[in-house]
C-alpha positions in Angstrom: 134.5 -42.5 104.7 132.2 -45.0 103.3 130.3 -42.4 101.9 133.1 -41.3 99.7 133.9 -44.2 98.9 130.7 -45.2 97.6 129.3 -41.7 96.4 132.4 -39.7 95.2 132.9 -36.2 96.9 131.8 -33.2 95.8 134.8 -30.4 95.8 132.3 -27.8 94.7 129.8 -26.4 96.5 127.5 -24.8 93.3 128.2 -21.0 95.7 131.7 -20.3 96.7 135.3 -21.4 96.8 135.2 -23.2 99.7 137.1 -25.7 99.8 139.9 -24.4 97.8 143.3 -22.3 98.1 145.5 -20.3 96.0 148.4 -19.2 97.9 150.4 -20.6 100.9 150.0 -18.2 103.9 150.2 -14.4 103.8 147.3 -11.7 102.8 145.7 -14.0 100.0 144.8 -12.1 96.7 141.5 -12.2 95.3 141.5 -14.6 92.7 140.7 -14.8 89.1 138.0 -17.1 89.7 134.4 -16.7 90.9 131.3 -19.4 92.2 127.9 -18.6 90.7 124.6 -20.5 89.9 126.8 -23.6 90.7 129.1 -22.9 87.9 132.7 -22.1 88.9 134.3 -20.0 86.0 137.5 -18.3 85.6 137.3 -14.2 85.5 140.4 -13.4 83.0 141.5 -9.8 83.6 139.7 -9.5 87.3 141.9 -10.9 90.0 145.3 -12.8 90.4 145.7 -14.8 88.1 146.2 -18.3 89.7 145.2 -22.1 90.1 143.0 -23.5 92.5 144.1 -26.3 94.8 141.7 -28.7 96.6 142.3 -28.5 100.3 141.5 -32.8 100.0 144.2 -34.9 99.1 144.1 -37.6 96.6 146.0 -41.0 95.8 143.9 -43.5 93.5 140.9 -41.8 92.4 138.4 -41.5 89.8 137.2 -38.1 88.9 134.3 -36.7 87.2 133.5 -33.0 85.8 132.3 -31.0 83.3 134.0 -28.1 82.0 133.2 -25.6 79.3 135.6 -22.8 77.2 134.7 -20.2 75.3 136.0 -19.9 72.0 139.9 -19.9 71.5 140.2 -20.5 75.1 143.1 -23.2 77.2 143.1 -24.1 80.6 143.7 -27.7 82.6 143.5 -29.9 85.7 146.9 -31.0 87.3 146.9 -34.0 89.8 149.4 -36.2 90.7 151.7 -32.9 91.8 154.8 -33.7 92.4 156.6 -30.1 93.2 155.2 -26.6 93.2 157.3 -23.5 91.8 156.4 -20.2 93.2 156.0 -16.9 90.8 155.0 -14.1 93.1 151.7 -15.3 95.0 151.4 -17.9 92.5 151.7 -21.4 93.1 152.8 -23.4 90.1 152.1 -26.9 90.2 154.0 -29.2 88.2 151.9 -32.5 87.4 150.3 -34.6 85.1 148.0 -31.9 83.2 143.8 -33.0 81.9 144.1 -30.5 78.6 140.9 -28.6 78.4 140.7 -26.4 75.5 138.6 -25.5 72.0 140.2 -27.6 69.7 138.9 -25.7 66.6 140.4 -22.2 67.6 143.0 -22.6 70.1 146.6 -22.1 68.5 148.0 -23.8 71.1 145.3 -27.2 70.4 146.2 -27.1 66.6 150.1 -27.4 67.2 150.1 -30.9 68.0 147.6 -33.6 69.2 149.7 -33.5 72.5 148.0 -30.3 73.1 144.4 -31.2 72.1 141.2 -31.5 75.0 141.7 -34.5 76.8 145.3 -35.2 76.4 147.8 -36.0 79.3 149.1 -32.4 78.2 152.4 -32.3 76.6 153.1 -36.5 76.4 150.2 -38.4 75.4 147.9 -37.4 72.9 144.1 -38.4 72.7 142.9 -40.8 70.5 139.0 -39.6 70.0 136.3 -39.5 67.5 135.8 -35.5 67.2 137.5 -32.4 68.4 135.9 -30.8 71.6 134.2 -27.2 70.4 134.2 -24.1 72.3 130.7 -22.9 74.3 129.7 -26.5 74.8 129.6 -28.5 78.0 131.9 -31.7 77.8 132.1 -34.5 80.2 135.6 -35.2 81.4 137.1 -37.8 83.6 140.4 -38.6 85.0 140.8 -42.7 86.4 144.4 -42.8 88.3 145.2 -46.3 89.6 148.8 -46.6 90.9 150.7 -45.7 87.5 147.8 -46.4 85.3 146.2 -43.3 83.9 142.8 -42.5 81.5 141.1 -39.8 80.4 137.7 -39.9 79.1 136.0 -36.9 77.1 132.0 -37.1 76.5 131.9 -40.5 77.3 134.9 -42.0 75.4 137.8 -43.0 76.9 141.2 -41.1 75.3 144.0 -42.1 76.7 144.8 -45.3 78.3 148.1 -45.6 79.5 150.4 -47.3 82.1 153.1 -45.1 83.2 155.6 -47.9 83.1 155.3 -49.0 79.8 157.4 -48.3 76.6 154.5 -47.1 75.1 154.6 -44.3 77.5 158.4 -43.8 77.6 158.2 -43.0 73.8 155.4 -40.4 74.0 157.1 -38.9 77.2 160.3 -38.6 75.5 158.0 -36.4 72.6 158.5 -33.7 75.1 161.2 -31.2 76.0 160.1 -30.8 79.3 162.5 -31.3 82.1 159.7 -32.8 84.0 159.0 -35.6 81.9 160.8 -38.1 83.8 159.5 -37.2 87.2 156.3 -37.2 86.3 156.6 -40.9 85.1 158.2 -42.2 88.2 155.4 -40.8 90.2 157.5 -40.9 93.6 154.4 -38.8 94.9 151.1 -40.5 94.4 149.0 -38.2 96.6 148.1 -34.8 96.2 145.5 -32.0 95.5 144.0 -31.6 92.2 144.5 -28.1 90.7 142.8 -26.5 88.4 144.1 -23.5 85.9 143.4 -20.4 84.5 145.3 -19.9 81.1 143.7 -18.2 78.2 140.1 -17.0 78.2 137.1 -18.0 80.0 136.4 -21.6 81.1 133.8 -23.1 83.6 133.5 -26.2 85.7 130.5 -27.9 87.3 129.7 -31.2 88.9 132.9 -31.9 90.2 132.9 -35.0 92.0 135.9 -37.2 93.2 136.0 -41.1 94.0 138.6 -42.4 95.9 139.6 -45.8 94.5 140.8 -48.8 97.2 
């Protein structure tokens, strides 16, 4: 325990997908999603199409990765989950969503800053110097303290934002989704961290997870 507190934890391995699931019980399906050369990259077209869940549970943490898309490409870590929905032997979490996407090509990106790399995805947009380009590896971090919430992209911190505030209860109420409000009350503080497979390729590396006390 004192070594992850003071190191961080490493939830990938740089070879496989241990330490990870995908479904909850039954014959699992192979996943869209392969470990190679200690890159873990999503396989779009090969595989069931679905997140990946840590087996670890988190509360307070600060988390480090570094993620790459090819061009036009979306995907995103959720933490903080606070219910799952089920679409055949998918899991769908609904949390608080680290957008990760090409912000030059990605329809989706250009819609609305709410939708650009590094935003809390669908409520609070990032506020950076440059838009995050496609076949390029970023830095990203994610700094959860009980309702207090940043991202960081490539060393620069994006959003910074207590859950609480008015500040978020205006950008939250940007949304349409039926999940806004839950996901600002944050009745669950402690879950997996998922990560998603959306539109075209994207890889992760260096994933390593501090708990915070």
């Amino acid at each position: 325990m004192i070594w992850l507190l003071l190191l961080g934890l490493e939830l990938f391995d740089g070879k496989s997908l241990k330490g990870w699931y995908w479904t909850r019980g039954g014959a699992a399906p192979a996943p869209s999603w392969e470990a190679r050369g200690g890159v873990l990259r999503t396989t779009p077209g090969v595989g069931k199409e679905v997140y990946l869940l840590s087996e670890a549970e988190f509360e307070d943490f600060d988390f480090r990765f570094e993620w790459r898309a090819e061009a036009g490409a979306n995907s995103g870590i959720k933490y903080r989950i606070q219910m799952y929905g089920e679409s055949g032997q998918r899991l769908e979490p609904v949390g608080l969503e680290y957008q990760i996407t090409d912000d030059e090509r990605n329809a989706d990106a250009l819609s609305t800053p709410r939708h650009a790399a590094g935003a809390i995805y669908d409520y609070v947009a990032p506020r950076k110097g440059r838009l995050a380009a496609a076949e390029v590896w970023h830095r990203g971090r994610i700094v959860v303290r009980g309702l207090h919430v940043e991202h960081w992209l490539d060393g620069e911190r994006v959003v910074n934002v207590d859950l609480d505030s008015a500040e978020a209860e205006a950008s939250f109420q940007q949304s349409k989704r039926e999940s806004r409000h839950m996901l600002r009350r944050q009745e669950k503080r402690r879950s997996p961290v998922a990560l998603q497979i959306h539109d075209g390729r994207v890889e992760f590396r260096k994933l390593r997870m501090k708990a915070l006390k």
